[in-house]
C-alpha positions in Angstrom: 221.9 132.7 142.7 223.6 129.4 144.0 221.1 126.6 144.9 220.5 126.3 148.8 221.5 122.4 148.6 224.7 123.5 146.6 225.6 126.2 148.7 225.6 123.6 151.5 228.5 121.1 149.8 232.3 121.5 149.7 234.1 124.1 148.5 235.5 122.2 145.6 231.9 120.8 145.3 230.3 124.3 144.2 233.1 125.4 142.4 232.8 122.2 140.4 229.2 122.5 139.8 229.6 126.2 138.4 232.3 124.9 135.9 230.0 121.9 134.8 226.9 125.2 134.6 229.6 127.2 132.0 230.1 123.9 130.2 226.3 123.2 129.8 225.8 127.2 128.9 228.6 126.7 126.6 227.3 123.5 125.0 223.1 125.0 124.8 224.8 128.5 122.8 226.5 125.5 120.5 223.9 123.7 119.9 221.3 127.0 119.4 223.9 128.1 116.8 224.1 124.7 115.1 220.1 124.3 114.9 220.1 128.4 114.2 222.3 127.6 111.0 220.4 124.1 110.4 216.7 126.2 109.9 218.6 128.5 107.3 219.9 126.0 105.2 216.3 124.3 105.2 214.8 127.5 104.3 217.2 127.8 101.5 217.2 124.0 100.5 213.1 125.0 100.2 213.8 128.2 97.8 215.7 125.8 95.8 213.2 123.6 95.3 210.6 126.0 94.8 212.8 127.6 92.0 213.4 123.8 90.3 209.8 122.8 90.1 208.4 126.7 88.8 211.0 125.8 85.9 210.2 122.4 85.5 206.4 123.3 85.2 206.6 126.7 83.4 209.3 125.4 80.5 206.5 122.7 79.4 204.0 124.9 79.8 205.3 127.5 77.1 206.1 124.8 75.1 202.8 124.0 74.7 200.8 127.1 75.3 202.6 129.6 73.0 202.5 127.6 69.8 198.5 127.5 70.6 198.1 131.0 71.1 200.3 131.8 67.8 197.8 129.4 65.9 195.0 131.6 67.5 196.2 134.9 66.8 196.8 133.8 63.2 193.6 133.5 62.3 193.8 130.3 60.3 192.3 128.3 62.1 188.4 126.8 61.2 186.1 125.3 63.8 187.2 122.7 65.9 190.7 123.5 65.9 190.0 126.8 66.6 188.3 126.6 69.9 190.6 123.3 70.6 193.7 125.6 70.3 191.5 128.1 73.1 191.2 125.6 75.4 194.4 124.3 75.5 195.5 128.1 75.7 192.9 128.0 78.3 194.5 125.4 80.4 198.0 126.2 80.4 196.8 129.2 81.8 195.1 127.7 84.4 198.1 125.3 85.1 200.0 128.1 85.5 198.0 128.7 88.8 200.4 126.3 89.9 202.5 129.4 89.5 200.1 131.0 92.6 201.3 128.2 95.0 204.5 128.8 94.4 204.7 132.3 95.0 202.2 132.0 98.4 204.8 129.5 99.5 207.8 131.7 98.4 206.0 134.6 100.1 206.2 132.4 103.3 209.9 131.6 102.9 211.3 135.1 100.9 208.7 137.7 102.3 207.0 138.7 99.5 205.3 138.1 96.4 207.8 139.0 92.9 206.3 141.3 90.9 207.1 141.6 87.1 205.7 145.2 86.0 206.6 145.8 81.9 205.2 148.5 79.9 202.3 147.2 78.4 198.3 147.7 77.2 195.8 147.4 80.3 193.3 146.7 77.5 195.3 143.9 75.6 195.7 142.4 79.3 191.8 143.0 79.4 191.1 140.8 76.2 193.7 138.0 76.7 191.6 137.3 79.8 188.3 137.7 77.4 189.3 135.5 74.9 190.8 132.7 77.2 186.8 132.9 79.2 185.2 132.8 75.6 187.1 130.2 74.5 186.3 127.9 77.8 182.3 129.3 77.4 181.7 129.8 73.8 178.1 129.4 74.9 178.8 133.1 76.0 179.5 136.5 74.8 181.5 138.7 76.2 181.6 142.4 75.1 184.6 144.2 76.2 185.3 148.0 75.6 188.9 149.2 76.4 188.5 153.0 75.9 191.2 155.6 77.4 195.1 155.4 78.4 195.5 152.3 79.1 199.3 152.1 78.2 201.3 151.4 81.8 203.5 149.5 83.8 201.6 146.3 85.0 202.0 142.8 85.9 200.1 140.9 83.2 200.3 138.0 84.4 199.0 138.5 87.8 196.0 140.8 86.5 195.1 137.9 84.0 195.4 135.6 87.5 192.8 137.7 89.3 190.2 137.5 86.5 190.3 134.6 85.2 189.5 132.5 88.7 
């Protein structure tokens, strides 16, 4: 539909005006496509990031937290040191809910939450979280009783997530 005050100019007039309209068309799909392909890149630049700083945090982490829980589980250790080696256990743990940030924002950029299922004991799960509690509230006890299959795939890491907040 041609504009009523266009329809009234010169030939050459509205034919000039409907070339400049194809231009502008031509230019807006351009610049969609440009701004189209500059949002991806963004998104991806993000999923980069996301990727460098869940390294960056979980490598120091580990470094830290497993030589702690190998002192636990050797069962060498005498009071302090002991509960010392729990808490720092404890709080890698806990810094590792860093870890939870990450994966709501990568949810938001990838669609979806990754999920890491390996074959493992529901019950050890179970008492990693129980010791890690004990250990931040000795104060406490904490009876656990792990009886039946408990053998499955699971996401360990995500179960011990959910309980220990």
């Amino acid at each position: 539909m041609i504009c009523p005050w266009v329809a009234s100019a010169r030939t050459h007039d509205v034919v000039d005006f409907e070339h400049l309209t194809r231009f502008h068309e031509s230019v807006d799909q351009a610049l969609a496509g440009r701004v189209e392909r500059f949002n991806r890149e963004v998104e991806e630049a993000k999923a980069a990031s996301l990727a460098i700083l869940e390294h960056d945090l979980r490598t120091p982490l580990g470094a830290i937290g497993t030589p702690a829980s190998l002192m636990l589980e050797m069962g060498e250790l005498e009071e302090p040191h002991r509960t010392l080696a729990g808490r720092i256990v404890g709080s890698v743990r806990r810094a590792h809910a860093v870890g939870d940030l990450l994966d709501f924002t990568r949810s938001r950029l990838e669609g979806g939450i990754p999920v890491a299922r390996v074959e493992t004991s529901f019950g050890r799960v179970v008492r990693d979280v129980v010791d890690e509690l004990g250990a931040a509230h000795p104060e406490r006890r904490i009876r656990v009783d792990t009886r039946g299959a408990q053998r499955g795939w699971w996401d360990a890491g995500r179960l011990g997530k959910a309980w220990a907040t």
